[in-house]
C-alpha positions as CSV (number, residue, x, y, z in Angstrom):
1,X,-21.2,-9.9,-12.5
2,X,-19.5,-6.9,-13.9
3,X,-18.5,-3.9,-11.8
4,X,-18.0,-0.1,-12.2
5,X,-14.7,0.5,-10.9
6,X,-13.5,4.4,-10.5
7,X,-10.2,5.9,-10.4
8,X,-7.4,3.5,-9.1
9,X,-3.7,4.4,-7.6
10,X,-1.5,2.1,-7.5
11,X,1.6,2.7,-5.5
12,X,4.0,-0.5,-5.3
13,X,3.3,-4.3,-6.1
14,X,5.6,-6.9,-4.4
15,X,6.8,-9.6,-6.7
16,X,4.4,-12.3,-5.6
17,X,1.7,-9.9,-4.9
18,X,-1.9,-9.9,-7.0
19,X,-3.7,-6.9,-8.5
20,X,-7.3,-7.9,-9.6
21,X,-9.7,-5.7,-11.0
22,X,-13.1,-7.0,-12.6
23,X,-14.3,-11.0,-13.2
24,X,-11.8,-13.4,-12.8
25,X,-12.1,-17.4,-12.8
26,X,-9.0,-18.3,-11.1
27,X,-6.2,-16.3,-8.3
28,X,-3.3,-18.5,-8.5
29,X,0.2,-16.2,-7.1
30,X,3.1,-18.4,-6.5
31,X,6.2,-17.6,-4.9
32,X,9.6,-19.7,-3.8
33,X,11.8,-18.8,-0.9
34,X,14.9,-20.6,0.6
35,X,16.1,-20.2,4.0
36,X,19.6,-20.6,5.8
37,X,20.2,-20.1,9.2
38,X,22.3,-20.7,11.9
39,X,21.8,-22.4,15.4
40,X,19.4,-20.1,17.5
41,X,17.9,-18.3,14.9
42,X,14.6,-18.3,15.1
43,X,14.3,-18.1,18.5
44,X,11.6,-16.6,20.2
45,X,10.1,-15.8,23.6
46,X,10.7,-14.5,26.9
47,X,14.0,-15.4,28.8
48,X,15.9,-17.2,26.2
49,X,19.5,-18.1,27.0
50,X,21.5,-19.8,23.8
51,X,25.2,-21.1,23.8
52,X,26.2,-22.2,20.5
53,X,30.2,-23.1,21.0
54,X,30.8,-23.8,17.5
55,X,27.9,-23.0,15.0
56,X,28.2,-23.1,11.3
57,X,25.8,-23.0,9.1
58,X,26.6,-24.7,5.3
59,X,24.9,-22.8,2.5
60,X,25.8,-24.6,-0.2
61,X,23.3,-26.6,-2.2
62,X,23.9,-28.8,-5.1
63,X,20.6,-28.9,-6.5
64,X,19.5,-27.3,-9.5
65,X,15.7,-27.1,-8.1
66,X,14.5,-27.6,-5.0
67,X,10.6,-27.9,-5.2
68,X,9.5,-27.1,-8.6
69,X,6.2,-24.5,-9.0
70,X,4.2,-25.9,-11.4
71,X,1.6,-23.2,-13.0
72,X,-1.6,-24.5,-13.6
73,X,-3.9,-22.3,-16.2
């Protein structure tokens, strides 16, 4: 059903963010992310103690693509 939308203001939209005004069929945002991280990174809680002697963490990737995002209209 069709709406009446007033005045709008946008201010900042992230890079996998949506903006939707009026009908739609389908809200599909898709977004890829790769993480490195050391020993003891994510970490969390109360009264942690860690002891990495020798940590090193190796970044390098040979693949072209990961996991590939397909879009689907």
């Amino acid at each position: 059903m069709p709406g009446i939308v007033g005045c709008i203001q946008v201010l900042d939209i992230g890079s996998s963010a949506v903006m939707h005004i009026g009908d739609c069929y389908s809200i599909q945002p898709y977004s890829a992310t790769k993480t490195f991280a050391g020993a003891g990174s994510f970490n969390t809680g109360d009264g942690l103690y860690v002891t990495n002697h020798q940590s090193a963490t190796n970044t390098w990737d040979n693949d072209v693509v990961d996991q590939p995002i397909g879009l689907t209209l």
